[in-house]
C-alpha positions, 0 to 999 in steps of 0.5 A: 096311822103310822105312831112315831115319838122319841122323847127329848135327850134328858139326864136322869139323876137323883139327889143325895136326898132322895129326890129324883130328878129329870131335866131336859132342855127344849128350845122350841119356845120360850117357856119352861115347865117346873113339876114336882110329883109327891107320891102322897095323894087323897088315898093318904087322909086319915079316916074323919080328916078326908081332905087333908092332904088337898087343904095341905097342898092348896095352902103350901101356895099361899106364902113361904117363911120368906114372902108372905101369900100377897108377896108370894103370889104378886112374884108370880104374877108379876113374872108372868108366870103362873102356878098349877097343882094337881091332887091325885088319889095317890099322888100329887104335883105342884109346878110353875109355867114359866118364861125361862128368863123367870127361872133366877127368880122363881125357881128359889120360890118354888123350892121354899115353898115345897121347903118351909111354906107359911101355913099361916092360920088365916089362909088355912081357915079361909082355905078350909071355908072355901072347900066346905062352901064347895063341897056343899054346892056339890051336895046338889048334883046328881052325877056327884051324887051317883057317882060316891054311892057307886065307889062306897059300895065298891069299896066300902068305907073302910077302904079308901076309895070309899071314904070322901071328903064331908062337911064334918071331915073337913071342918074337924081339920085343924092347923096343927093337922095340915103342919102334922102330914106336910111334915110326914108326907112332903119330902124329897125321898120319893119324889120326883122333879122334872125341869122341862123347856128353854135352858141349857143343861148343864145350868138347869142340872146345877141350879136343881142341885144347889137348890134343893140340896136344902131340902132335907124333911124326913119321909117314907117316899111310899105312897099309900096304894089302896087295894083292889076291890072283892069282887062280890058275885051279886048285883047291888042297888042303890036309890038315892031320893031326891025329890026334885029332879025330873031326871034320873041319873045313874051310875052303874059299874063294877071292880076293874084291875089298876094300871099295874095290871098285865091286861090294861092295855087290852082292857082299854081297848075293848072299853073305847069299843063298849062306852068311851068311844063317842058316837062309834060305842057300843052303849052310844049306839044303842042308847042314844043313837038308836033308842034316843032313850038319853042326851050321852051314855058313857064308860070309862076305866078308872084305874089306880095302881091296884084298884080300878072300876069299870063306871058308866054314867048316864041320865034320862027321864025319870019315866025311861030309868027302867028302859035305861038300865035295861039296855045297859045291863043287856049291853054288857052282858052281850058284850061279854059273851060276844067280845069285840069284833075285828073291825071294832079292834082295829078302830080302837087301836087307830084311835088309842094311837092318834090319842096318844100323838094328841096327848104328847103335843107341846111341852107340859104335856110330855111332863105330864107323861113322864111323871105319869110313867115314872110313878108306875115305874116305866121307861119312856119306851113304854110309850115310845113303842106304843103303837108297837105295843097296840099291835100286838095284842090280837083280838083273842087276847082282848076278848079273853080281858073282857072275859075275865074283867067284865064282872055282870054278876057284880054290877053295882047300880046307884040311881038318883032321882024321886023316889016315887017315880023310880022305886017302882022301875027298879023293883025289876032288878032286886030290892034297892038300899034306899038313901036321901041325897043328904045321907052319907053315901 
């Protein structure tokens, strides 16, 4: 598959406050996309207060100084438009999708709300009730369960990844804390904007200017980056008891490098092969295709700036957890003494290429990499030249990153499900740490 994408012509400036910026015109439709990029994300919430910076940026929506929350919601309905927000572990963005005749309108909306929203107490009580009735819903499942034990043993709880969100964290939260870390961590310094779709531009670059040349709130633009795991040369378990599930779900997995790490590319390639890549997986193949032994088994590379994890997930009949795990553990350890085969290489990249295509149609989602290049500190050729880049990476070069990155020796196992049935399965794989599933993880 032939790859060939050039990015839209864009100017590139930053304003006197800090606040970079990237606005490109596109004529194709109609619609304009607004973003804003943070670099403040979970990784930020002060130990006791996690969730705090989700509560903040969810209530920044819900009215301004100017348009109390029913006024400011019905200016964007009512334009047709509509609002979005994503909270990363490091970074977090707000935007508007919007007709490029609303942009007069919305645009000025957009800036107060990031500028000088409400935060009335209402809205962040109800706010905060919605997120602990939430949180508590999720203390239900399995996979969610699975998957904190898994990250609290990586990481520990005194390192980012290993704190969450809680019932009582949530709960301790107050307004003055929200108005506290708005005003620390929402600032134009950092940040980046990008204006994307139907306009002209010189007028996008003018009104951007005038607009939030206001803005003009004190902060360190740095994001709070969490550090890789240790690596620990031992294998871990953890059984969380819950006592009415037939099932048991298992999360198991270890450290992986983050996105600033040489060998990333590489390193997704040889994860398509092992567990991301659907049916054509290794552990698909073998678990599921082959054994019939689960519904799906699947990997994926989670990767921060500095940390990352390597984490399979899976569920299977409580007698069969033993099986499971078995031909997981097998899987991996066949998979770093034999690495990837050409064939199996040259799959992945064919697929790693038609995804990228897939991943760039229309224009929210060439936004959506452009503020993901920028926060890394990227050039739109890192993209641009993808394909190029994929072919370069030979199989000894990919087969050396699973090597050195795939650490059996550390696995870190977290099972879900009745005690009674899995204790004894697991006894096979070393004494696991025993939790109920209303334990912290």
């Amino acid at each position: 598959m032939s790859f060939s994408f050039v990015f839209p012509p864009s100017d590139e400036f930053v304003l006197d406050n800090g606040l970079s910026v990237i606005s490109m015109p596109d004529h194709e439709q109609p619609g304009l996309v607004l973003a804003l990029q943070i670099p403040v994300g979970r990784f930020a919430d002060p130990p006791g207060r996690e969730g705090l910076c989700e509560l903040t940026a969810a209530l920044l929506a819900k009215g301004t100084s100017t348009f109390p929350p029913e006024e400011f919601s019905e200016r964007i309905e009512n334009a047709g438009a509509s609002f979005f927000s994503d909270i990363g572990e490091e970074h977090c963005v707000l935007g508007f999708r919007m007709l490029a005749a609303s942009v007069p309108r919305l645009f000025p909306l957009f800036v107060e709300m990031v500028r000088s929203p409400l935060l009335a107490k209402e809205e962040f009580l109800r706010l905060r009730r919605e997120m602990v009735t939430a949180l508590r819903a999720e203390a239900n499942d399995p996979s969610l369960l699975a998957t904190r034990h898994f990250y609290a043993e990586l990481a520990g709880n005194g390192h980012p990844a290993g704190r969450f969100q809680t019932i009582s964290s949530l709960k301790a939260i107050s307004l003055h804390d929200v108005e506290k870390f708005f005003n620390e961590n929402f600032s134009p310094m950092g940040s980046l904007c990008i204006i994307a779709g139907d306009g002209e531009r010189e007028r996008l670059r003018t009104m951007i200017a005038e607009q939030f040349s206001f803005w003009k709130r004190q902060g360190t633009g740095v994001a709070v980056v969490a550090e890789a795991a240790k690596r620990v040369p031992r294998q871990v378990i953890r059984l969380i008891n819950k006592p009415d599930l037939t099932q048991a779900t298992l999360a198991v997995g270890h450290g992986a490098p983050g996105e600033r790490c040489a060998d990333k590319n590489a390193l997704s390639l040889a994860n398509h092969v092992f567990g991301s890549g659907n049916f054509s997986s290794r552990l698909m193949a073998r678990i599921r295709s082959a054994g019939g032994k689960t519904y799906g088994v699947s990997s994926q590379l989670v990767a921060e700036t500095e940390f990352g994890a390597l984490l399979i997930s899976t569920s299977t009949q409580n007698n069969r957890a033993q099986e499971v795990l078995e031909n997981i553990l097998e899987e991996h350890h066949n998979f770093v003494t034999r690495g990837v085969t050409s064939g199996e290489l040259a799959k992945a990249k064919q697929f790693a290429t038609g995804n990228m295509a897939f991943q760039l149609e229309g224009i929210g989602n060439i936004v959506e990499k452009l503020l993901w290049l920028r926060f890394y500190g990227r050039e739109n050729s890192y993209i641009e030249q993808f394909e190029k880049r994929l072919a370069a990476l030979d199989l000894d070069t990919v087969n050396a990153a699973v090597s050195k990155y795939f650490a059996e020796e550390s696995c870190i196992i977290a099972v879900v499900g009745k005690l009674a049935d899995l204790a004894p399965q697991l006894r096979s794989f070393g004494t696991p740490r025993r939790f109920h599933f209303r334990d912290k993880a």
